[in-house]
C-alpha positions in Angstrom: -13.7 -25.8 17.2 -16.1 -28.9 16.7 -16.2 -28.1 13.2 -12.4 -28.0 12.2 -12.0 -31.4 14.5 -14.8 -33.4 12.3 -13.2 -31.6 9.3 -9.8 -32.9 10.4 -10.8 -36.4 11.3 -12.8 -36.8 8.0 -9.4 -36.1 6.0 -8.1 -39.1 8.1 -6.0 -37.0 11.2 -5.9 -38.6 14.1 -7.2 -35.9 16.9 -6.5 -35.8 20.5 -9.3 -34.5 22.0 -9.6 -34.3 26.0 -13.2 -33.4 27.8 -15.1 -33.9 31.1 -18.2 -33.6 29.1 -18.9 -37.2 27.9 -22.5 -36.3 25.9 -19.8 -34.4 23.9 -16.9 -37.4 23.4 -19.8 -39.4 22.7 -20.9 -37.2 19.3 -17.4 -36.3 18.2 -14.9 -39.4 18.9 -14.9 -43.1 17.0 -12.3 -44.2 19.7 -12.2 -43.3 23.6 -9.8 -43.4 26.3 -11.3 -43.1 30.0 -9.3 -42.5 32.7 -10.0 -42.1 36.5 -7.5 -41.3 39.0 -4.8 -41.2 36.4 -5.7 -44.8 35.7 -7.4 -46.1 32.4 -10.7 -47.8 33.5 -11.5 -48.3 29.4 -10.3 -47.3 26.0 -11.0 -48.4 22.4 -13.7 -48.3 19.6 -16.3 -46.7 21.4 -19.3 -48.7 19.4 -17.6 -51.4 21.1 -17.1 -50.4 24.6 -21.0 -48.9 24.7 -22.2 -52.6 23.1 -20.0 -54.5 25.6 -21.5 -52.9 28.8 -24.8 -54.1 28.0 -28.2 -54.3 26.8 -29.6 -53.1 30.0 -31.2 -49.7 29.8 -34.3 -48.8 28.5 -36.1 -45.9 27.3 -40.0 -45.7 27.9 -42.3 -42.9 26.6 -45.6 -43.2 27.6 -48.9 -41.3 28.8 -49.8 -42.4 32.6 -47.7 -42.4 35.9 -44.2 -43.7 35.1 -43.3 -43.3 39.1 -44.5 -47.0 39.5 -41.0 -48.2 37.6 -38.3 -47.0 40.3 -40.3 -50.3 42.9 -40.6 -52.6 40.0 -38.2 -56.0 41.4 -36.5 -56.0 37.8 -35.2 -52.4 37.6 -32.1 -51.3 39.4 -32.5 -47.8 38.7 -35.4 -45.4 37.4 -34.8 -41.8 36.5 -38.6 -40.7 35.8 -40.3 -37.5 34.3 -43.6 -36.9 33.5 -44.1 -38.8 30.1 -40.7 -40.5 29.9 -38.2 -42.7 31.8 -34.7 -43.9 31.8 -33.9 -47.3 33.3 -31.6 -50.0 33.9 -32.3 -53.3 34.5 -30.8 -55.5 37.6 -28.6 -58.4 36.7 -30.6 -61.4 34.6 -33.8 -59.4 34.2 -34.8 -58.9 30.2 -36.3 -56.3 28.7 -39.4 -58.3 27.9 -40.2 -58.6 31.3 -40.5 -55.2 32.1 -42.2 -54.5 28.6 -44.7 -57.2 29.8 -45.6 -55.2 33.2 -45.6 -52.0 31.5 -48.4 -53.2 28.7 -50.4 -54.7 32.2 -49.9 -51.2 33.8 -53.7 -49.8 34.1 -54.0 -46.1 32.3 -50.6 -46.5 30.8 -50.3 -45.9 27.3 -47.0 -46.9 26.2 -45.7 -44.8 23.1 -42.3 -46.0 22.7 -40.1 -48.8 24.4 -36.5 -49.2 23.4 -33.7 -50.8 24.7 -30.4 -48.8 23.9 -26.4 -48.9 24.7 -25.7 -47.2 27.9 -24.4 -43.7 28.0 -20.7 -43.0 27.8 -21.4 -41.1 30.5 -22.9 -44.0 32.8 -20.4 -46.3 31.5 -17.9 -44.4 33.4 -19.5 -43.8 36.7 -20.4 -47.7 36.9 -16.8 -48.2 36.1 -15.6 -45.8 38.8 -18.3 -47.2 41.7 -16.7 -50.6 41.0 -20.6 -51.8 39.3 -20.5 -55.4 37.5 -21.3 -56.0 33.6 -22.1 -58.4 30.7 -18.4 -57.9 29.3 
């Protein structure tokens, strides 16, 4: 089914496509319509709905306890794993900051630090918990 949608939007059809699973809107769609309730909470080019919610999270591969990041003042939220973390920075906090206390971390090697567009997926449940952005 993926297939013959990407086939059909390359030849230049429009295609309606309606999912729960956002990982998947997010790979197939150029242009997104959320809707909550029966109410639309976003729509349009998704490039620019993921660029205008922010430059907030952050991925951080590393060797070394990550655990520390989820008390870090700067972080709102911090979903760790053994060699790898997703976070999101609180209001007015910059990524250098944190990039700066993660390079001062003892027995942390820091293999990759990147600051990427939210999730469609996060988008939304900000959105629908009423959670403030840099639009």
């Amino acid at each position: 089914m993926k297939d013959i949608f990407l086939e059909m939007s390359a030849r230049g059809a429009t295609v309606i496509f309606s999912t729960h699973n956002m990982e998947e809107a997010e790979k197939m769609c150029n242009s997104i319509c959320l809707i909550n309730k029966g109410k639309v909470v976003v729509d349009g080019d998704l490039r620019t709905v993921k660029e205008s919610y922010g430059r907030k999270s952050i991925l951080v591969e590393g060797h070394g306890e990550l655990a520390f990041l989820k008390d870090l003042d700067c972080v709102d939220r911090a979903d760790t794993y053994e060699n790898y973390a997703e976070l999101r920075l609180r209001d007015g906090e910059e990524p250098g900051r944190l990039l700066q206390e993660l390079v001062a971390r003892p027995g942390l090697e820091v293999r990759k630090f990147e600051v990427v567009s939210p999730t469609l997926r996060n988008i939304f449940i900000d959105l629908v918990r009423g959670v403030d952005h840099e639009r």
